[in-house]
C-alpha positions as CSV (number, residue, x, y, z in Angstrom):
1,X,0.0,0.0,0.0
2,X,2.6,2.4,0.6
3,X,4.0,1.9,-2.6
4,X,0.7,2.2,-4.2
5,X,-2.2,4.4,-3.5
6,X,-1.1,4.9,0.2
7,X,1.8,6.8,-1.4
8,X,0.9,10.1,-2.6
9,X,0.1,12.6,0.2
10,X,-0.4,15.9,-1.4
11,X,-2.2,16.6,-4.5
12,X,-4.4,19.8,-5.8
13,X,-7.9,18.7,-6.8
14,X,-7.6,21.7,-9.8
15,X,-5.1,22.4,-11.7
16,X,-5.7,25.5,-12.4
17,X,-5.4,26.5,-8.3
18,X,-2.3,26.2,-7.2
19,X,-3.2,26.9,-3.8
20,X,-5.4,24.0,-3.5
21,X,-3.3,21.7,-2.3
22,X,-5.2,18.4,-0.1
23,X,-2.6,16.6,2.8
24,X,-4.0,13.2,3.3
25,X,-2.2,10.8,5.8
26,X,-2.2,7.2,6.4
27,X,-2.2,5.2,9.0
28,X,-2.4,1.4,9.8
29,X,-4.1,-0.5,13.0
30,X,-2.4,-3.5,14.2
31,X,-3.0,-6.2,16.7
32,X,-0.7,-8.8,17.9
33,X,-0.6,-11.7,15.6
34,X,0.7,-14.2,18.1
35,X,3.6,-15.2,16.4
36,X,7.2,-13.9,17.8
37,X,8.6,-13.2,14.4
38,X,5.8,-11.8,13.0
39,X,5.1,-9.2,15.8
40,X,8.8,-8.5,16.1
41,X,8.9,-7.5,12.4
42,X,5.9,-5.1,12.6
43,X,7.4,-3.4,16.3
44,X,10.5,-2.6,13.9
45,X,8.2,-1.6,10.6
46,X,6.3,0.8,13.3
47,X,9.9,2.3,14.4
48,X,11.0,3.2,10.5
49,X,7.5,4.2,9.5
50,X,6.2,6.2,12.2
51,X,2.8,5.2,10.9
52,X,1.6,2.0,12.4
53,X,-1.2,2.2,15.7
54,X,-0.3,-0.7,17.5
55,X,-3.3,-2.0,20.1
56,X,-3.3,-4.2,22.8
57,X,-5.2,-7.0,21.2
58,X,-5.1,-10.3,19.2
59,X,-5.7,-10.1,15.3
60,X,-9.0,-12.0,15.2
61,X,-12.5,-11.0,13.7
62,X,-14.0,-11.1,16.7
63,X,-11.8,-8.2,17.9
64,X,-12.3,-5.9,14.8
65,X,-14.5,-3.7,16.1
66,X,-12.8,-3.1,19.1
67,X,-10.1,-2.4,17.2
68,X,-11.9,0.1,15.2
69,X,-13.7,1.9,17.6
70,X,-10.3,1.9,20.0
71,X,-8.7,3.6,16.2
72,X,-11.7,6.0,15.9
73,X,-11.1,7.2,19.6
74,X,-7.5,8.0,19.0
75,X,-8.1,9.8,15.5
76,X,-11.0,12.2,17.4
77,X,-8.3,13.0,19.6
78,X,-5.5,14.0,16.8
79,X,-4.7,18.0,17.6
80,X,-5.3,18.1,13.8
81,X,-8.7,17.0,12.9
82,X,-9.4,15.8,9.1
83,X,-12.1,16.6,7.1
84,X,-12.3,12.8,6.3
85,X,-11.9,9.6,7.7
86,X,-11.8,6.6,5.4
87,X,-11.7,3.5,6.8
88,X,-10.4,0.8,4.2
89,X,-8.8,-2.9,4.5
90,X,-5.8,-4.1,3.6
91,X,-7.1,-5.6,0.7
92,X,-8.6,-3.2,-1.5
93,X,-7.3,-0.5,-4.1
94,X,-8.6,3.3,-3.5
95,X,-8.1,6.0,-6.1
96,X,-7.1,8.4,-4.0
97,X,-7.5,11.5,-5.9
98,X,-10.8,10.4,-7.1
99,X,-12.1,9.9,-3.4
100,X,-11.3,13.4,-3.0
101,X,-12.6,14.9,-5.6
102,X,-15.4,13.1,-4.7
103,X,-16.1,13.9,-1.2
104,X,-15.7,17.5,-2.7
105,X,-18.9,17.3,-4.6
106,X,-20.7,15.4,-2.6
107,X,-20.4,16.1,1.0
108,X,-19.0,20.3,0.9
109,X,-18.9,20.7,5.1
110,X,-20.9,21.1,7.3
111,X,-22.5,17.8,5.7
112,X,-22.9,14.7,7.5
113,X,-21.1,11.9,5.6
114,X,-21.0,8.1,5.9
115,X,-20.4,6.5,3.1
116,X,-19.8,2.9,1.4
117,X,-21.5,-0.3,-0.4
118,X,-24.5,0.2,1.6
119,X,-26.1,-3.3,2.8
120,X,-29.8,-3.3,3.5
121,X,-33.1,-5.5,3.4
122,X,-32.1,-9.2,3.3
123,X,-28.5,-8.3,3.1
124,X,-28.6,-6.7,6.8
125,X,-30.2,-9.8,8.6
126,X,-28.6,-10.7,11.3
127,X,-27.4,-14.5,11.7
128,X,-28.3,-16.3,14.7
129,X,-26.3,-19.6,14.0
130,X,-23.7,-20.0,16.6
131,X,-21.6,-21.7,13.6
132,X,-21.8,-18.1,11.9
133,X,-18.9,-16.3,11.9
134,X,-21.2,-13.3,11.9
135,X,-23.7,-15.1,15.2
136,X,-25.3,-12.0,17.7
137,X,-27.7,-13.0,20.1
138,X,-30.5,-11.5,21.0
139,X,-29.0,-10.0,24.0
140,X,-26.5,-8.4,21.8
141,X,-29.0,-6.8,19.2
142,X,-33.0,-8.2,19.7
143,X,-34.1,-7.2,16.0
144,X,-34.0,-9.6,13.2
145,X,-32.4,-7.1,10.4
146,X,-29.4,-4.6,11.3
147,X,-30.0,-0.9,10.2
148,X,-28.7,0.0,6.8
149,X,-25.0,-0.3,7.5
150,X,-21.8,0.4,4.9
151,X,-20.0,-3.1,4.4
152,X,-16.9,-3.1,6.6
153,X,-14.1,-3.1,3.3
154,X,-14.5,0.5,3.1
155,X,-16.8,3.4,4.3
156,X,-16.0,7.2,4.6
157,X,-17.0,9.5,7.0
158,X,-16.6,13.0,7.9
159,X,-15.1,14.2,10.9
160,X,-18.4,15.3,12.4
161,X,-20.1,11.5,12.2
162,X,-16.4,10.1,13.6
163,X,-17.4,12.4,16.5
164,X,-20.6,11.1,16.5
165,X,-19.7,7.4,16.3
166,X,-17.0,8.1,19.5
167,X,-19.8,9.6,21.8
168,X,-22.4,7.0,20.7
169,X,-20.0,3.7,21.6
170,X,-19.5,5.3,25.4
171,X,-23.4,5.3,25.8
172,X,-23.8,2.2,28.6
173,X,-26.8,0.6,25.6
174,X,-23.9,0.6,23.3
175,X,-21.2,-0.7,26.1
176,X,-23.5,-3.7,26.7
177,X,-24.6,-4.4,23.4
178,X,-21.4,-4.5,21.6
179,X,-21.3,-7.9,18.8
180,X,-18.4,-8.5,17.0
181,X,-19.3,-7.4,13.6
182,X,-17.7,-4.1,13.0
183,X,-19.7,-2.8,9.7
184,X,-23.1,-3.8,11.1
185,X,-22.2,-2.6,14.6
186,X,-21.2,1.1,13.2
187,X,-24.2,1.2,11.6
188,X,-26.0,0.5,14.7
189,X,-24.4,3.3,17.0
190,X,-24.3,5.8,13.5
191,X,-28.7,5.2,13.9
192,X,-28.9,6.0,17.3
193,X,-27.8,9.3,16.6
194,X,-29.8,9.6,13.0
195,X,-27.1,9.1,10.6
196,X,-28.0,7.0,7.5
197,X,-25.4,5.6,4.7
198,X,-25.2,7.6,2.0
199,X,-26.5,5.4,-1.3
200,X,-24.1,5.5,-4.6
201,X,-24.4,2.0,-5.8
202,X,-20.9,1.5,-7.7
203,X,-19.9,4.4,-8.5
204,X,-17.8,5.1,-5.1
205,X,-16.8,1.3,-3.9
206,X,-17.0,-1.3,-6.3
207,X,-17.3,-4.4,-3.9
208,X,-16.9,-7.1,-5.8
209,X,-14.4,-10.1,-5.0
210,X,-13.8,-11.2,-8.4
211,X,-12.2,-8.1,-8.9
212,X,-8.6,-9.9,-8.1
213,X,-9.3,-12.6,-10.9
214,X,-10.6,-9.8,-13.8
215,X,-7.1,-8.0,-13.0
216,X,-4.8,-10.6,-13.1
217,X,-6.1,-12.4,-16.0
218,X,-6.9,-8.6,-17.6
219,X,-9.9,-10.8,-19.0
220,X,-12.0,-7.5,-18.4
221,X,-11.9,-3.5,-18.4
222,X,-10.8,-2.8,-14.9
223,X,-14.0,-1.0,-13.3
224,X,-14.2,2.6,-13.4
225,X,-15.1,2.9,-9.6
226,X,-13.2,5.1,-7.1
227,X,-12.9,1.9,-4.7
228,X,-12.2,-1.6,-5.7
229,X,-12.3,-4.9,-3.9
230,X,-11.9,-6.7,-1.4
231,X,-9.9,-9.9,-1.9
232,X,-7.2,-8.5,-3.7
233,X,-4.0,-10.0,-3.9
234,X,-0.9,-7.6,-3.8
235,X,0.1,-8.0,-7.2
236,X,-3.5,-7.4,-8.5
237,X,-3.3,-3.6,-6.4
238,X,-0.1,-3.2,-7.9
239,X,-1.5,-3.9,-11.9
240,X,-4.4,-1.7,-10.6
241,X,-2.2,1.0,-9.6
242,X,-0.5,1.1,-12.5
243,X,-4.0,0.9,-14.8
244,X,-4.7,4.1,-12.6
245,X,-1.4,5.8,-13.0
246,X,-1.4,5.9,-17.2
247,X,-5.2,6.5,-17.7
C-alpha cells in the first residue's frame, strides 16, 4: 500500500489552483498476531515508518471492532482534525484523488457523511447460528435485520459523524450491546444518533471479490469505480495502480 495508493500525500484537486493543495495521511491498526517473528517484524516496521497504531489486542474477527472503535477514539483526539476519515482494509485499491474529488462534490462541510456499499433489506439480517462467523444473540442486538449499515471493506465518514460514532459507543446501551461485527455494529451506534449511509451503488466502492481474478487475468476492463475490492492480492493492487497511473 505504501507503494501504491497509500503513497501520494499531497495533491491539488484543480489544476488550475495552485493553492489548493489536499494533505492526506495514512495510518495502519495493528493487533498482535501471536507469532514472535511476525510481531517483532511489525514493532521494527512501526519504528522506521512512524505510521503503524499498534493496540493491545489479538488479530481475530471477533476483535475488529474493538479495534476500530479503539482507532476512531484515537483519530477524534489527533490536535489536527481531518475533514475525512476513510476507513479501508488491507485488501482493497482506492483511487485516491478520485475519493477526493469526490467527497468535494458530494459532501462540501458542514454535511454529515457516511459512506460505502450500503447493505440493507435481506442483506442486513442478522445471523443467529452460533456456527456463523457473523452469530449475535438476541441480548446483543433483539431485532432480526441490522440498520442499513456500509459493508466493513471501506466506508468514509466525515469528521463530524467520527465524533458522532466516539460519543455514541461510550453510551452504557452501546457498552452492553457491543457484537463482533464491526460494519453492522457502526451502523447500529451511526442510527442512534440519526445518521443513515449515504446510497451510490458502484460508483464510489465497487465491492466485488472477483475483482482480483478480472485484474490478473486482464480478462475484463478494470472498473471505473473510485474503490475496488476486497480480496485483492498484492500483485492485483499493484496492476491496478498502475491501470490508474497511465489513464
Amino acid at each position: 500500500m505504501r507503494e501504491t495508493w497509500a503513497k501520494q500525500t499531497t495533491f491539488s484537486i484543480d489544476a488550475s489552483e495552485s493553492n489548493n493543495m489536499l494533505t492526506i495521511g495514512y495510518f495502519f491498526t495493528i493487533g498482535f498476531d501471536g507469532n514472535s517473528s511476525v510481531d517483532t517484524a511489525i514493532e521494527r516496521e512501526a519504528d522506521i515508518h512512524k505510521d503503524i497504531l499498534r493496540l493491545n489486542l489479538n488479530e481475530t474477527y471477533q476483535g475488529i471492532v474493538t479495534k476500530i472503535l479503539h482507532t476512531f477514539q484515537w483519530v477524534a483526539n489527533l490536535s489536527m482534525k481531518p475533514r475525512f476519515i476513510a476507513k479501508a482494509d488491507d485488501d482493497v485499491y482506492i483511487k485516491v484523488p478520485d475519493l477526493a474529488r469526490w467527497l468535494q462534490e458530494n459532501a462540501p462541510p458542514p454535511a454529515k457523511l457516511y459512506a460505502g456499499h450500503v447493505h440493507k433489506g435481506t442483506h442486513s439480517r442478522v445471523r443467529r447460528s452460533p456456527d456463523s462467523p457473523w452469530y449475535v444473540n438476541r441480548s446483543q442486538y433483539e431485532h432480526d435485520y441490522f440498520p442499513d449499515y456500509c459493508a466493513g471493506p471501506f466506508y468514509v465518514v466525515s469528521s463530524n459523524v467520527l465524533e458522532g460514532i466516539v460519543n455514541a459507543s461510550k453510551g452504557s446501551k452501546a457498552l452492553a450491546g457491543v457484537f463482533p461485527v464491526e460494519d453492522a455494529y457502526i451502523g447500529v451506534l451511526l442510527k442512534q444518533i440519526g445518521i443513515k449511509p449515504k446510497k451510490m451503488g458502484r460508483s464510489l466502492f465497487n465491492w466485488n471479490r472477483r475483482t482480483n481474478e478480472f485484474v490478473l487475468k486482464g480478462k475484463r476492463k478494470f472498473p471505473s469505480s473510485i474503490v475496488l475490492g476486497d480480496s485483492l492480492s498484492s500483485e492485483a493492487i499493484q496492476k491496478l495502480h498502475l491501470y490508474a497511473a497511465t489513464n
